[in-house]
C-alpha positions as CSV (number, residue, x, y, z in Angstrom):
1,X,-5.4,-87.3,2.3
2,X,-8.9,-87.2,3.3
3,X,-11.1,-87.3,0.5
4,X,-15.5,-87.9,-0.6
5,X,-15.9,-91.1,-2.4
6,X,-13.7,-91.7,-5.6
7,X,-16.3,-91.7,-8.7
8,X,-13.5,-93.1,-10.9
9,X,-14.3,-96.9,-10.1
10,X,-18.1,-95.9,-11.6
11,X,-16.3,-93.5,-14.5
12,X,-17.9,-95.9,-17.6
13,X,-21.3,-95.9,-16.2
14,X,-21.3,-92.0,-15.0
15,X,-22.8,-90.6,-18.2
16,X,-19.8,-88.4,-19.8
17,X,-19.2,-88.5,-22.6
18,X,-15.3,-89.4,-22.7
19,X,-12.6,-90.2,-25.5
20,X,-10.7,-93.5,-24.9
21,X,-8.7,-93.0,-22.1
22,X,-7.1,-95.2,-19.2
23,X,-7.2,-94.9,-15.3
24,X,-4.0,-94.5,-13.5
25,X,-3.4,-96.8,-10.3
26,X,0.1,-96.3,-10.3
27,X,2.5,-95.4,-7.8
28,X,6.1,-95.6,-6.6
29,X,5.0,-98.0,-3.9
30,X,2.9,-100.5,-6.3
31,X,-0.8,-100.6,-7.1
32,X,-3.1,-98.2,-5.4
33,X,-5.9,-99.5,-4.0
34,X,-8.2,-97.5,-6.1
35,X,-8.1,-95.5,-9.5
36,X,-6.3,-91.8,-8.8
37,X,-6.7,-90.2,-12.0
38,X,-8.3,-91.2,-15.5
39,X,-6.5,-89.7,-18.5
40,X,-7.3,-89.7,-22.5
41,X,-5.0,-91.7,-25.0
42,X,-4.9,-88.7,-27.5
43,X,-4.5,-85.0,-27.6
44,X,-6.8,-82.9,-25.9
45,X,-9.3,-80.7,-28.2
46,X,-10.0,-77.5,-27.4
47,X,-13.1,-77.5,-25.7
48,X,-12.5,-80.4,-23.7
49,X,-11.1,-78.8,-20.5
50,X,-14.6,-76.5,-20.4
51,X,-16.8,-79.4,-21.3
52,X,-15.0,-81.5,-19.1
53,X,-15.7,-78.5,-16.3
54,X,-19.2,-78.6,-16.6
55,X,-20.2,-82.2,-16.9
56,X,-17.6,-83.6,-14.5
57,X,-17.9,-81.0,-11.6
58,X,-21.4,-82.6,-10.5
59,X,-19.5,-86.0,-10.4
60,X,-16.8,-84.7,-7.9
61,X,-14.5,-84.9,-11.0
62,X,-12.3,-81.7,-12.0
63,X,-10.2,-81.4,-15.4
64,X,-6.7,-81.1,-16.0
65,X,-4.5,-80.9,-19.2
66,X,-1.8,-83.7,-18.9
67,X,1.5,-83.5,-20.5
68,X,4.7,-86.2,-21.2
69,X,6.8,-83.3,-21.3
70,X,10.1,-83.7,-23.6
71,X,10.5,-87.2,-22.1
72,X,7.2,-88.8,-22.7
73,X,6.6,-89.5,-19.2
74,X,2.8,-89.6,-19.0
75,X,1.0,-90.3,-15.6
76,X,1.7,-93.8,-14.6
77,X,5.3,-92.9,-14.9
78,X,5.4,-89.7,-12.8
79,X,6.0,-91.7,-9.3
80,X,2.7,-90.2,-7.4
81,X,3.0,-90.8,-4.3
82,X,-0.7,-90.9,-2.4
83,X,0.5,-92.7,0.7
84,X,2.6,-89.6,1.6
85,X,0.4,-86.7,1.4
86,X,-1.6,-85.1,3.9
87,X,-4.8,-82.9,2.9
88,X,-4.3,-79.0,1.9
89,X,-6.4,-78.1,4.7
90,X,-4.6,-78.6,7.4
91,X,-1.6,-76.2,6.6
92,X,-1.5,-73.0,6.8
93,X,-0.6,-71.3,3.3
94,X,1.4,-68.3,5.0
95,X,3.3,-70.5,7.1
96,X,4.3,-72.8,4.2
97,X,5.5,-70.1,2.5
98,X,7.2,-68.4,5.4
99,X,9.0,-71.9,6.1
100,X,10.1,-72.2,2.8
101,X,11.4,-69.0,2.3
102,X,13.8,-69.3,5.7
103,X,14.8,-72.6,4.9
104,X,15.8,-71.9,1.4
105,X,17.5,-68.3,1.6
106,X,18.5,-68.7,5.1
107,X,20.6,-71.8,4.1
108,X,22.4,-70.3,1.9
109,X,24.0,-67.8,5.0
110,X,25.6,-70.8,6.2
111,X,29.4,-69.7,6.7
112,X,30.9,-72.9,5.3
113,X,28.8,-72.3,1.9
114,X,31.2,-70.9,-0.7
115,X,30.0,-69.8,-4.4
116,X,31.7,-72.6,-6.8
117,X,31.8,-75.3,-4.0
118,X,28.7,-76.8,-5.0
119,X,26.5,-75.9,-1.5
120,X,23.4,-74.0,-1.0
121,X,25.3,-70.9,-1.8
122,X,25.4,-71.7,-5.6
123,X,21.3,-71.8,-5.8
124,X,21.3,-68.1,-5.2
125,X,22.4,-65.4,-7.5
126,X,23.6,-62.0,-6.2
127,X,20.4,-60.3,-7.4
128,X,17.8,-63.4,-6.0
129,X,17.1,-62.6,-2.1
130,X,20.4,-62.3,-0.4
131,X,20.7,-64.7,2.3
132,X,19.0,-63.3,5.3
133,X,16.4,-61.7,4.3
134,X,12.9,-62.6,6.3
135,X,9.6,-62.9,5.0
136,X,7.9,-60.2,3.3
137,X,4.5,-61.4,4.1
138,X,1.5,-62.8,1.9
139,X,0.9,-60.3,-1.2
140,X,-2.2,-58.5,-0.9
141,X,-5.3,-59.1,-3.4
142,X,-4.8,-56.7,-6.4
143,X,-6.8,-53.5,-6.6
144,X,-8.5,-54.3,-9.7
145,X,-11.1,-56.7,-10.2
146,X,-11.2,-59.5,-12.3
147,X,-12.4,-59.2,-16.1
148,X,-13.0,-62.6,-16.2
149,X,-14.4,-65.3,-14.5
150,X,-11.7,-67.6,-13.7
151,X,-12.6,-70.6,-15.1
152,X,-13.1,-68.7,-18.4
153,X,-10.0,-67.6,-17.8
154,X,-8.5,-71.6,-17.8
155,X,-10.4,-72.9,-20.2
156,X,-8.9,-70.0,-22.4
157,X,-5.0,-71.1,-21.1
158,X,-6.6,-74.9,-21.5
159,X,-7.5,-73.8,-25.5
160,X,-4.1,-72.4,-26.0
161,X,-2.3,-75.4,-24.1
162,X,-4.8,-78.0,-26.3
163,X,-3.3,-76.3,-30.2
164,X,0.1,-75.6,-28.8
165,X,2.7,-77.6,-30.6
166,X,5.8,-77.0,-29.0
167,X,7.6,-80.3,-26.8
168,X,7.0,-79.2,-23.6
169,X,3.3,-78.8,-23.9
170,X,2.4,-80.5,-27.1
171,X,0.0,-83.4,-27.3
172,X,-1.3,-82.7,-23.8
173,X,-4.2,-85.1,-22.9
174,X,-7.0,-84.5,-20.7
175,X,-7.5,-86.3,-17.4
176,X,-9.8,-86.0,-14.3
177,X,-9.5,-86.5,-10.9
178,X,-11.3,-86.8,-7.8
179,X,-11.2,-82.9,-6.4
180,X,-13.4,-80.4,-4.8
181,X,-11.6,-77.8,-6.1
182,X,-8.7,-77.0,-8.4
183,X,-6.0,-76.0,-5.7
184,X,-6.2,-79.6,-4.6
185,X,-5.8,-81.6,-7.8
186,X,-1.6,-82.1,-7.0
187,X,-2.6,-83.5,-3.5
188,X,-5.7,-85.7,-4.7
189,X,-3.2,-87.7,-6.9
190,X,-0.4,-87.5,-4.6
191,X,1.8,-85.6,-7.4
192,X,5.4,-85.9,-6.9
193,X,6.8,-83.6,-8.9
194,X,8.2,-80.8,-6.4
195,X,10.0,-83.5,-4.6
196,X,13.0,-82.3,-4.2
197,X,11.8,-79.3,-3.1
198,X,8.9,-81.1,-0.5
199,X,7.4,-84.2,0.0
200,X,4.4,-83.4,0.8
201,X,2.6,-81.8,-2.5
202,X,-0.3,-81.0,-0.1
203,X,1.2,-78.1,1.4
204,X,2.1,-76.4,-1.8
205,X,-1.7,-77.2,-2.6
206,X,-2.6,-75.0,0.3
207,X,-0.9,-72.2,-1.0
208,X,-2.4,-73.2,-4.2
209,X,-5.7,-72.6,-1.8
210,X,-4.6,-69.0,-0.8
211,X,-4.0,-68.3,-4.7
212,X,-7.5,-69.3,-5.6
213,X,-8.6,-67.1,-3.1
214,X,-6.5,-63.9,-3.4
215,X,-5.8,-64.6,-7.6
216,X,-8.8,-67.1,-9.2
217,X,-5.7,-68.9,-9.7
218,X,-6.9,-73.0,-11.5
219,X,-4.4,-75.5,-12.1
220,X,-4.7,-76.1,-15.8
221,X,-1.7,-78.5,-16.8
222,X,0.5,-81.1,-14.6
223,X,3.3,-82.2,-16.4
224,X,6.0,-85.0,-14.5
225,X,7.2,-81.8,-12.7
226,X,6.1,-78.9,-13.7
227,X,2.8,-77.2,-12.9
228,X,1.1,-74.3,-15.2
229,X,-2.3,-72.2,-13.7
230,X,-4.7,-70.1,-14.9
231,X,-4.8,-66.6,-13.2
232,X,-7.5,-65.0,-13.1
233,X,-6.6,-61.9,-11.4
234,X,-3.1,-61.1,-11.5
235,X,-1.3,-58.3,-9.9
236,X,-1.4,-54.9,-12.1
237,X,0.9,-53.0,-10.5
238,X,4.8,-53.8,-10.2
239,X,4.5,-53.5,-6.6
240,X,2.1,-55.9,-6.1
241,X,3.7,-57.9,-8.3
242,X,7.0,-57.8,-6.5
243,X,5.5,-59.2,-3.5
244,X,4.0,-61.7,-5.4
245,X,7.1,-62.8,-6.8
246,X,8.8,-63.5,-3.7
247,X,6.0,-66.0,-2.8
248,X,6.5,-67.4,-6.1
249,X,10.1,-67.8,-5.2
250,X,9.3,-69.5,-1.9
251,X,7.0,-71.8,-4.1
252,X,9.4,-72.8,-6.3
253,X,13.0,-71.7,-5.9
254,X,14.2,-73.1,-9.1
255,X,12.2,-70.7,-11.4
256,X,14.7,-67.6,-10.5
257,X,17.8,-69.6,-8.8
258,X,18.0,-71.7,-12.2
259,X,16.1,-69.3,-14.8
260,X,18.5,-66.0,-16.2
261,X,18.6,-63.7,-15.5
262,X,18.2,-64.8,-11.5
263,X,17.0,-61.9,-10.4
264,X,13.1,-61.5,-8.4
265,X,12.6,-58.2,-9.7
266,X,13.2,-59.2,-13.1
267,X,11.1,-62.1,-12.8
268,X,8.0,-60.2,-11.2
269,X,7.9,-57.6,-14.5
270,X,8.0,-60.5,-16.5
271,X,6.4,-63.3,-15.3
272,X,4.0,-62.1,-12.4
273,X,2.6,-58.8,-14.0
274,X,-0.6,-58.7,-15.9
275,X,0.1,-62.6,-16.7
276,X,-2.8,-65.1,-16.7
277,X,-0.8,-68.1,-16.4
278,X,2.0,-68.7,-14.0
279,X,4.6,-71.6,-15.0
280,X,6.6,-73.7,-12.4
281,X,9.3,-76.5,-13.0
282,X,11.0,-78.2,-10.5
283,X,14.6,-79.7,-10.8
């Protein structure tokens, strides 16, 4: 991935003002050859994602909320993989999404896939797309405008995240990494956690890209695999968010083919409308 100068290696003599923390070198293929992330040894505090936001941002250092999940797999265990992604900007976001969407609901047409055999037909229940169907198209940007500024918007998700106590997202640490923008924090640490779903976590940062741009959409908190972002500007209207949803779907598959009740337009009133924080786990 093509990236400015890594400030990490210079993080102690930078100026911020940082808890005790540790930089991550780790990767499925050994040592990097240079720090990818730095993360806290403690809980994050609530104002740490903002302060974090402001001081770090002149550095070329952006803040995320890191998480161990209900396995206590922190970063140097969550197999990054830097030598094997490319940079968001070279792929299209509408063509990622239209390539996923055909590859994923189109396999499951294949005449030798029977429900109960365990093939591609068991991913998909009868109310998710039915095999087939083509590509809606990108969603447009909703009618209204945006209350908030979207980064006010994360650092309140990054507040709620910081005091929640529950195992998925309790305890989460902050960390920073070397990114010009939030879209491309997965890809800068060569994140893993979508791999069975792509290898290359760059092209679901481009669509992170296009969701920036259309939603104010930040990534607020990584966990081993499972991503959580800030929206702020999410559809308002159960159309848009319908065609939202199937993008969502292309995205990540697993949060309707292995979420009840399985079913887009369920998940669109519930998880795309009006909601400022979009959740996404991959098996």
């Amino acid at each position: 991935m093509a990236t400015l100068p890594n400030p990490l290696p210079s993080l102690a003599t930078s100026g911020l003002d940082l808890p005790p923390g540790s930089l991550v070198d780790a990767t499925l293929d050994g040592p990097w050859h240079e720090p990818l992330l730095w993360y806290a040894d403690g809980p994050a505090a609530p104002r740490d994602w903002p302060d974090l936001r402001a001081a770090g941002r002149r550095l070329g250092l952006l803040p995320v909320l890191v998480t161990g999940g209900s396995r206590d797999q922190w970063p140097e265990d969550w197999d990054l993989c830097p030598d094997d992604t490319s940079y968001p900007g070279d792929h299209d976001a509408e063509e990622v999404l239209a390539e996923y969407w055909t590859d994923h609901v189109d396999h499951a047409d294949d005449a030798d896939d029977e429900p109960g055999d365990g093939t591609a037909a068991d991913d998909l229940d009868e109310d998710s797309p039915p095999p087939g169907s083509s590509w809606p198209g990108l969603a447009s940007v909703p009618a209204r405008e945006a209350a908030e500024d979207p980064d006010t918007v994360a650092a309140g998700l990054a507040g709620v995240v910081a005091a929640a106590a529950d195992d998925s997202l309790g305890g989460a640490r902050i960390a920073l990494v070397p990114a010009r923008r939030s879209a491309d924090i997965p890809a800068a640490i060569g994140w893993s956690g979508p791999m069975n779903h792509e290898n290359d976590v760059a092209r679901l940062c481009a669509v992170l890209r296009s969701w920036e741009d259309r939603f104010d959409a930040r990534v607020v908190v990584l966990g081993f695999d499972t991503m959580t972002v800030s929206v702020g500007r999410p559809p308002a209207t159960i159309e848009e968010a319908r065609a939202l949803a199937a993008e969502h779907y292309a995205f990540c598959p697993d949060n309707i083919d292995q979420a009840p009740p399985h079913d887009l337009d369920a998940y669109a009133e519930k998880a795309v409308l009006n909601q400022e924080a979009w959740s996404f786990w991959w098996d």
